[in-house]
One Martini backbone bead per residue (centre of mass of N, CA, C, O) as a GRO file, in nm:
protein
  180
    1UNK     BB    1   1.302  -1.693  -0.263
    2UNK     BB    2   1.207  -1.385  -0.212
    3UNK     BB    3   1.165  -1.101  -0.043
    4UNK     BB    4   0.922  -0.963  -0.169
    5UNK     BB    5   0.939  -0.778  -0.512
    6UNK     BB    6   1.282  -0.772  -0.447
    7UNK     BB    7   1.549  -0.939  -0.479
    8UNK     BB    8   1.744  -1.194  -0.316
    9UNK     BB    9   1.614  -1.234  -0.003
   10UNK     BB   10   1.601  -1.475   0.270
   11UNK     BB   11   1.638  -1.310   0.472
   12UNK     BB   12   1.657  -1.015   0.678
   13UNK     BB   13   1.972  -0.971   0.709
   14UNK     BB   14   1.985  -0.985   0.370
   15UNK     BB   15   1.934  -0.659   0.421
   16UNK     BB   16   1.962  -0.362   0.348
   17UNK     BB   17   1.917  -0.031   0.387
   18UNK     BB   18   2.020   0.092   0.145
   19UNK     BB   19   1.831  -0.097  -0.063
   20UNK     BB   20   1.549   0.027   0.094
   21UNK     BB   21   1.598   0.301  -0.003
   22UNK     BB   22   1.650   0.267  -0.294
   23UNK     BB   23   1.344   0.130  -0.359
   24UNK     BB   24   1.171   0.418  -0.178
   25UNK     BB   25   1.253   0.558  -0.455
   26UNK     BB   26   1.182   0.429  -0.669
   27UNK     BB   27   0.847   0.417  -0.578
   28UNK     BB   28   0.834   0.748  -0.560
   29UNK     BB   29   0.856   0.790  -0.873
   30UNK     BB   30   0.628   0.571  -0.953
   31UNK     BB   31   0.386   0.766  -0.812
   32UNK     BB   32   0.499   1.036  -0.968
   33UNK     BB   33   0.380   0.856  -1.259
   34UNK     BB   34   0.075   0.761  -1.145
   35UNK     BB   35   0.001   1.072  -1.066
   36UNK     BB   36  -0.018   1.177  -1.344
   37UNK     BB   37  -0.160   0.947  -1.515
   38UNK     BB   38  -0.428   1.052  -1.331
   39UNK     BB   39  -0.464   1.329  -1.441
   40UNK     BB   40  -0.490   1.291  -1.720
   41UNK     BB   41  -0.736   1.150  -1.674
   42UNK     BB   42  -0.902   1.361  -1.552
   43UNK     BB   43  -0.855   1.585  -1.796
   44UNK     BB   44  -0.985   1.396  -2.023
   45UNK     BB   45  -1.246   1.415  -1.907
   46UNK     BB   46  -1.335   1.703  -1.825
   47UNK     BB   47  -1.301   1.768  -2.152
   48UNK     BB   48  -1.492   1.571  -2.287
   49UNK     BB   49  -1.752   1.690  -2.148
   50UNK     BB   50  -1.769   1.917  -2.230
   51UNK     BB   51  -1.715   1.889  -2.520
   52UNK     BB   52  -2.034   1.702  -2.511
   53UNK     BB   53  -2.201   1.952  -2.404
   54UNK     BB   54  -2.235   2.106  -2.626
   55UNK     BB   55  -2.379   2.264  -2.843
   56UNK     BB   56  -2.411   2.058  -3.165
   57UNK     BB   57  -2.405   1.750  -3.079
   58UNK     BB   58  -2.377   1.447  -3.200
   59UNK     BB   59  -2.457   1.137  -3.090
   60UNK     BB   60  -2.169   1.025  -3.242
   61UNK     BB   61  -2.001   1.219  -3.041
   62UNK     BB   62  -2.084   1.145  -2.783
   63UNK     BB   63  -2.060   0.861  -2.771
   64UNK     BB   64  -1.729   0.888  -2.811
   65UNK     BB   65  -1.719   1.053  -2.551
   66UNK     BB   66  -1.798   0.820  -2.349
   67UNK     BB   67  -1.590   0.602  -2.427
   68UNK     BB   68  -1.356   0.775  -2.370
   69UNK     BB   69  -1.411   0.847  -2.072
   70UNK     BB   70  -1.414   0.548  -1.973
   71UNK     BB   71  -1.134   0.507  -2.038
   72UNK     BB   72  -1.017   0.680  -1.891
   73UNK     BB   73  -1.091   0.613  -1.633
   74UNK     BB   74  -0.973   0.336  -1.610
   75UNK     BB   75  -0.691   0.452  -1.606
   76UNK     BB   76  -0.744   0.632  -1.358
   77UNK     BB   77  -0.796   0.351  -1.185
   78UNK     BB   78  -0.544   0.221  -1.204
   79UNK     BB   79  -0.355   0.420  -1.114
   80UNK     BB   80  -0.484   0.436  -0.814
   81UNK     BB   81  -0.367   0.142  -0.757
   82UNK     BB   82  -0.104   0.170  -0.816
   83UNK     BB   83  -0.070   0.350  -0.573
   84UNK     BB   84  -0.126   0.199  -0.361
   85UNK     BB   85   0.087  -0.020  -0.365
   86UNK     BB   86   0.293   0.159  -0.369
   87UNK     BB   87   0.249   0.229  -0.106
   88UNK     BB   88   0.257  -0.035   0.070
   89UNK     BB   89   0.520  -0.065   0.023
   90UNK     BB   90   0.668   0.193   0.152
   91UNK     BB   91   0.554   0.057   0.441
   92UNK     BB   92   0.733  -0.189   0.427
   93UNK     BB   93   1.011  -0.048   0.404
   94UNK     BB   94   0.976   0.090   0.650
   95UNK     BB   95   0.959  -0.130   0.859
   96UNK     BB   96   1.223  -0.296   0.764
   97UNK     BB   97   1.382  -0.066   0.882
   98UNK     BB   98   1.340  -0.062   1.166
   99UNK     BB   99   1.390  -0.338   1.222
  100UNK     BB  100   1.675  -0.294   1.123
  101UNK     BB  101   1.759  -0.050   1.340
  102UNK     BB  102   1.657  -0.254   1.590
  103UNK     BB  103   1.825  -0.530   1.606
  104UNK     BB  104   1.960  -0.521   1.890
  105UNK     BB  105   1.728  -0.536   2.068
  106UNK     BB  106   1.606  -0.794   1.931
  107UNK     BB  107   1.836  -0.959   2.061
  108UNK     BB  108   1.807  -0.867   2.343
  109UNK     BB  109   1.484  -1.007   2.349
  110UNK     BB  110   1.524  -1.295   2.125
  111UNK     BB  111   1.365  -1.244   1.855
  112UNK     BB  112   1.541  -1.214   1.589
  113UNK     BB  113   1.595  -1.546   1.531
  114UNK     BB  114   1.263  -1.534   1.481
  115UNK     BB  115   1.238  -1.325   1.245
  116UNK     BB  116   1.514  -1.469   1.054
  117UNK     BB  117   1.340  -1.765   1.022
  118UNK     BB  118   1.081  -1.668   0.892
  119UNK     BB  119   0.856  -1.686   0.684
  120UNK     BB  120   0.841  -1.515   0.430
  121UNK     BB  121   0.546  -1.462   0.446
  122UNK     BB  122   0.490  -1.386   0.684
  123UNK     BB  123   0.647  -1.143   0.700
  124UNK     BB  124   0.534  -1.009   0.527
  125UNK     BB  125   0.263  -0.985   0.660
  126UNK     BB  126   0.382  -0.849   0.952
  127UNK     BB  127   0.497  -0.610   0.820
  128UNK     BB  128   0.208  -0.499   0.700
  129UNK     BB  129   0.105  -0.493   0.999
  130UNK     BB  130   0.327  -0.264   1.093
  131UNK     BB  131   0.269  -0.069   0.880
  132UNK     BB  132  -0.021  -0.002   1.024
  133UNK     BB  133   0.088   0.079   1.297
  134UNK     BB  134   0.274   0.297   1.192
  135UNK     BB  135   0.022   0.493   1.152
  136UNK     BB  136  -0.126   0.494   1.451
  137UNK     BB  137   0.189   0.506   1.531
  138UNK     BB  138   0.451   0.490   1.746
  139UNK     BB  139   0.683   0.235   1.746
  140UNK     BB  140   0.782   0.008   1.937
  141UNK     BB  141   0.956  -0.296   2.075
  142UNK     BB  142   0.688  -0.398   2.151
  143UNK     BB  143   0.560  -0.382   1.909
  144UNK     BB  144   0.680  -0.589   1.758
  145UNK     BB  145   0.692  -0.783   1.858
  146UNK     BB  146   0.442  -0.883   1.884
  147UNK     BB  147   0.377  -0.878   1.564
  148UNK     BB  148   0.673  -1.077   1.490
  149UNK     BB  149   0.588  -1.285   1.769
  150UNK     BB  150   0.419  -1.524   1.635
  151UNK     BB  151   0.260  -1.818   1.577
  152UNK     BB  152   0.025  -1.735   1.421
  153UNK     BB  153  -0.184  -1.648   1.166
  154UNK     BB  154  -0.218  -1.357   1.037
  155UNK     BB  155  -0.555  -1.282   0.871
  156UNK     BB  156  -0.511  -0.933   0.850
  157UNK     BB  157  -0.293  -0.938   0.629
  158UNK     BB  158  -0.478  -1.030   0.393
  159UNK     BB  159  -0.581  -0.763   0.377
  160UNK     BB  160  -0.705  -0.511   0.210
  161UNK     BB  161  -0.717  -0.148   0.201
  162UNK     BB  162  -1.000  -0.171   0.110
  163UNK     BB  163  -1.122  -0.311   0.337
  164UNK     BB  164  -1.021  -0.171   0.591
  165UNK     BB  165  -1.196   0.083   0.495
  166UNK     BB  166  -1.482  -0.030   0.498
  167UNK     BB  167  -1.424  -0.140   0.800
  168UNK     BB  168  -1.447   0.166   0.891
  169UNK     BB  169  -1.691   0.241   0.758
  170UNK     BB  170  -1.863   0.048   0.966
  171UNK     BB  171  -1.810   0.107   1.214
  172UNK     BB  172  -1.867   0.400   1.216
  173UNK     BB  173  -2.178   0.379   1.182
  174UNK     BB  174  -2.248   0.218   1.380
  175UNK     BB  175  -2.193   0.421   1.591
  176UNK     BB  176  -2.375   0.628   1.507
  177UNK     BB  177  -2.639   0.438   1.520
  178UNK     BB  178  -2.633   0.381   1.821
  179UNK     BB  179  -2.601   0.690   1.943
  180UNK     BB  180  -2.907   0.753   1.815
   0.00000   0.00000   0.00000
């Protein structure tokens, strides 16, 4: 089994940065056609409003123009989930470059040889969280080894990132409500 959703790679060495770089542009095409039908499902729920609003319109007429709409929605809502994914990609393979990067450091530091030894899936998840906190900020060497340097199975890498958005947005919300 492979790690990621692509190639042959069974331990983390056997990635190449070159690999990773195009399969991160392969992606970036992917978004930028999921970018496009998001916005064509939006423009065609629009046009349908409108043109179902108008006087002179009559009750089967407006019925098929709510079906195309929700249609149309659909379609718009799959489109934002699989951009979501391909982002959640992209900042995996953003991640698995720099450790690919920081290679020597992590070999002097003891710690790659069990980040290259770990459990693909596991690996794959804490991949996850070192992207989620490489958004947070600059990742030095010491956030890696933290991350990936670990005993036990973090179980916020199994959260969806719409799961993490609602999370913060109860926690903010909570903060709002105890300083009133």
């Amino acid at each position: 089994m492979a790690i990621f959703w692509f190639g042959k790679a069974n331990k983390l060495e056997d990635f190449k940065v070159r690999d990773l770089e195009k399969e991160k542009l392969v992606q970036q095409v992917q978004y930028d056609q999921l970018l496009s039908r998001q916005r064509r499902a939006g423009d065609e729920t629009t046009g349908l409003l409108e043109a179902a609003s108008e006087p002179g319109i009559t009750d089967s007429e407006k019925d098929l123009a709510a079906y195309k709409m929700s249609r149309a929605e659909k379609r718009r809502l799959k489109a934002e989930a699989d951009m979501q994914q391909v982002i959640s990609r992209m900042d995996v393979l953003d991640s698995t470059i720099e450790v690919l990067h920081r290679k020597t450091e992590l070999k002097r530091s003891k710690v790659w040889d069990k980040i290259n030894n770990m459990d693909q899936d596991k690996l794959q998840d804490q991949l996850e969280v070192l992207a989620v906190e490489r958004k947070k900020g600059q990742v030095n060497l010491e956030k890696i080894v933290e991350v990936l340097d670990v005993e036990r199975f973090d179980v916020a890498a199994r959260r969806s990132s719409d799961w993490r958005k609602a999370k913060e947005l109860i926690e903010n919300r909570a903060t709002e409500k105890a300083s009133s």
